[in-house]
N, C-alpha and C positions, 0 to 999 in steps of 0.2 A: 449893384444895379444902376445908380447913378452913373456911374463913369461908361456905362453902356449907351447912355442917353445923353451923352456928352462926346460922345465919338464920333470924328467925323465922318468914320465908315459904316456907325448903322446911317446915321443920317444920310451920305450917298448912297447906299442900298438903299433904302425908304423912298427916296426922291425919284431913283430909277423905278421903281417897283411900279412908282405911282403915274409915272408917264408912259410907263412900258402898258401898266393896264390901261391906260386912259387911252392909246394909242388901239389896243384891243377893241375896247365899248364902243369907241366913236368912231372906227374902221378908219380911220384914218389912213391914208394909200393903199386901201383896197384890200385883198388878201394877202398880198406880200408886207404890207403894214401887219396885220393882223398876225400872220405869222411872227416877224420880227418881233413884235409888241411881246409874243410869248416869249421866243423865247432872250428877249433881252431881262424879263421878268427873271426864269429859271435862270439864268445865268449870271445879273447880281445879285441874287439868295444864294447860289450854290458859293459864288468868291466869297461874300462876308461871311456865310459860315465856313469856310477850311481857313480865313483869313485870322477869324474869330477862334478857331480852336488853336493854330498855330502859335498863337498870343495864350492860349487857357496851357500849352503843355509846355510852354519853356516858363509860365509862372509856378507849376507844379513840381518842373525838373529844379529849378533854381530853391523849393520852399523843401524839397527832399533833400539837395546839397546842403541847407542849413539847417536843417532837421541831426542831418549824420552829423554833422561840425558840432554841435550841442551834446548827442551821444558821447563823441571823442572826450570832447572838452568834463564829462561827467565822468567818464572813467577814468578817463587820465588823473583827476580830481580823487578819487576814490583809491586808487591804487596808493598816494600817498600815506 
């Protein structure tokens, strides 16, 4: 969880999130503001998260490759 809170990519998702709605509240340029304001909101939550998974399934793919290499290494072990 630390290292979530030490990223620079929630922190810029966070940033935008917060001007995108702030841009919303305070109409800022009118309805075409107000529009943009959403969806620039929806649109850095949807990147940090597929950003965020694509970082969560090559830590999985790489902890399953050394999962099987440990298997190996135990039976190859055992067979002697």
């Amino acid at each position: 969880m630390k290292s979530k809170l030490t990223s620079r990519k929630f922190w810029l998702a966070t940033l935008t999130n917060i001007v995108s709605i702030t841009v919303v509240f305070k109409e800022i340029g009118g309805t075409t503001g107000i529009i943009f304001g959403i969806i620039g909101t929806i649109a850095s939550s949807l990147v940090y998260m597929v950003s965020e998974s694509k970082v969560d399934i090559e830590r999985a793919k790489s902890t399953v490759t050394e999962v099987k290499d440990q298997i190996s290494k135990l039976e190859g072990s055992s067979d002697k």
